[in-house]
N, C-alpha and C positions, 0 to 999 in steps of 0.2 A: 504494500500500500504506500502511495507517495506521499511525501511530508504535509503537502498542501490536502491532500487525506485526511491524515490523522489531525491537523492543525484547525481544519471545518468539525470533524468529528468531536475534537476538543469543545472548541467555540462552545455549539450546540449545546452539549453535556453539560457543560459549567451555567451556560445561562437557564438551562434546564432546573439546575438544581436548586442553583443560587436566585431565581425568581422569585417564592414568597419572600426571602427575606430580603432583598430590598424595596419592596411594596412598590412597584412601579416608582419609583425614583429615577431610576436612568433608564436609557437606551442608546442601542448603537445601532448604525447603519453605514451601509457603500453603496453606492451610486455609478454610474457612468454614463455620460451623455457627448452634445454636440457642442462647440467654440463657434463663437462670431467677434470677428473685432469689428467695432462698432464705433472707433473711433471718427472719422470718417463718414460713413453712412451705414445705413442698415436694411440689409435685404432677406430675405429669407433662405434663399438659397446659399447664402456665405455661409451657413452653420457646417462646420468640418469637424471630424473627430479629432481632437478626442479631451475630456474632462473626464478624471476618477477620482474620487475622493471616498473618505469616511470618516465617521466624524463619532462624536457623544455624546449625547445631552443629558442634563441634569436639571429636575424641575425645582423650580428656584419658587412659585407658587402656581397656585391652580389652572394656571393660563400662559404662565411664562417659563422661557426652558433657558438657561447659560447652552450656549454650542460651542463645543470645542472640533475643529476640521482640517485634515489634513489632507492635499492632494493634490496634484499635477497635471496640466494643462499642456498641448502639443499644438502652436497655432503660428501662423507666416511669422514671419519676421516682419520691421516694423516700414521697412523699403523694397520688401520683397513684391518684385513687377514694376517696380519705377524706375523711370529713365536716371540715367547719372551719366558722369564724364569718367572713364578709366582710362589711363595714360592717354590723355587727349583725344579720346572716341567716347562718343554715346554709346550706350550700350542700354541693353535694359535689362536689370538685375532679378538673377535666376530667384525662384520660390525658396528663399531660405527659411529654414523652422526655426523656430526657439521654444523651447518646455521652458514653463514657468511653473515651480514648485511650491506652494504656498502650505500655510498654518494660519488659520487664522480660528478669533476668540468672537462669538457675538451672542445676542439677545435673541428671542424669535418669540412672537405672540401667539398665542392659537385662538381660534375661532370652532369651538366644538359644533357638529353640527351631525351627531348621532355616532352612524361608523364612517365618517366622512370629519376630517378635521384639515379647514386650512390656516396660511397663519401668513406673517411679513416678520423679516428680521433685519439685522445690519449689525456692523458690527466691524473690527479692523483686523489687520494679519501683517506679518511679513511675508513677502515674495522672493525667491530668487530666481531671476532669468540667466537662462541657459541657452544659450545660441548652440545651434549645430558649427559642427567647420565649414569654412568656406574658403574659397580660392585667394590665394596670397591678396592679390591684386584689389580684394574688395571687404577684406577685414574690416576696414576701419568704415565701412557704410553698413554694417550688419549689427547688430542688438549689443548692446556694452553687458558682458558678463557683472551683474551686480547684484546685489541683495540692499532692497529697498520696503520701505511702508504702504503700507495702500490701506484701502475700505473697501467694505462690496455690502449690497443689500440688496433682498427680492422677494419674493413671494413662492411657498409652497403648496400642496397639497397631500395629504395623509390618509389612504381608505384603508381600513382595519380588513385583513381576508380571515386574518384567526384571531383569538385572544392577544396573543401577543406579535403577533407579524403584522408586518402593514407594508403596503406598496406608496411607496415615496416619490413626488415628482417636486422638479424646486426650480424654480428660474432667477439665474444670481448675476447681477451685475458685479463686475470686477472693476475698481478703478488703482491702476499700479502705477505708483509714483518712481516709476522708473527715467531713467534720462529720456525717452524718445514716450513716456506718459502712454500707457497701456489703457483702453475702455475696452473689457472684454464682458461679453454677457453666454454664460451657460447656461442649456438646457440639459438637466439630468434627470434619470427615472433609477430608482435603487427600492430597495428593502429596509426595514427597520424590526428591530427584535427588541422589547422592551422587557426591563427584567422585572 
């Protein structure tokens, strides 16, 4: 049995056991959805894979949860398809990637509405952006390796399939205060297990 086996196997078993006693207090969930940078303008068809995250919440009272989220982003780089000048030639600059890894801490409301719960949050994180390599010649126009601050905030929704599972959709706006100023908005659909 592979590690990623026994480690789901794991998971399960402990939230299994460990569920009366923390009386629905936490949850955790992962997700994976679609990137739009949005900087710029917003189309529909710009949404590209890929956002993955998970995260943990902790209810803080009857309607309010602390979120804690970790996860990584794969989206163009910030000149990627724009014209530029290289060694005295136009040229127009290959689709380069950059991941951007975040953590971030926020607030989230909820709106009960039987087995159907939505809600709005926000809240801040740090980001590190991670440019792919790129050809000598155009280093210095592609995304600056850096770790920076940002916010993001957006709206979710929660429909309960079992007592404690629930299918998760969240639309989060990213704003990352990177040098070249990230507006990224993700669509994700995940799971949630509450203990």
């Amino acid at each position: 049995m592979s590690i990623r086996k026994r480690l789901g196997i794991a998971v399960v078993l402990a939230g299994t056991l460990a569920a009366p006693a923390l009386a629905e207090d936490w949850t955790v969930g992962a997700s994976i959805g679609l990137v739009n940078d949005v900087e710029r303008s917003f189309r529909l068809d710009e949404f590209h894979p890929r956002d993955g995250n998970g995260w943990v919440d902790f209810r803080l009272e009857d309607r309010v949860l602390l979120r804690g989220t970790a996860g990584s982003m794969k989206v163009n780089g910030d000149n990627a398809g724009r014209s530029a000048v290289v060694g005295g030639a136009a040229v127009v600059l290959p689709d380069l990637r950059t991941r951007i890894d975040y953590v971030t801490v926020g607030v989230s409301y909820q709106f009960w509405e039987g087995d159907y719960t939505s809600g709005i949050f926000g809240g801040i994180g740090g980001y590190k952006v991670n440019p792919d390599p790129s050809p000598r010649e155009i280093t210095n126009l592609r995304d600056r390796n850096e770790t920076v601050f940002g916010w993001h905030f957006g709206v979710d929704g929660d429909l309960r399939i079992l007592s404690r599972l629930s299918l998760v959709g969240r639309l989060t706006f990213h704003y990352v205060r990177s040098e070249s100023v990230r507006s990224l908005l993700a669509a994700n659909v995940g799971a949630a297990f509450r203990f």
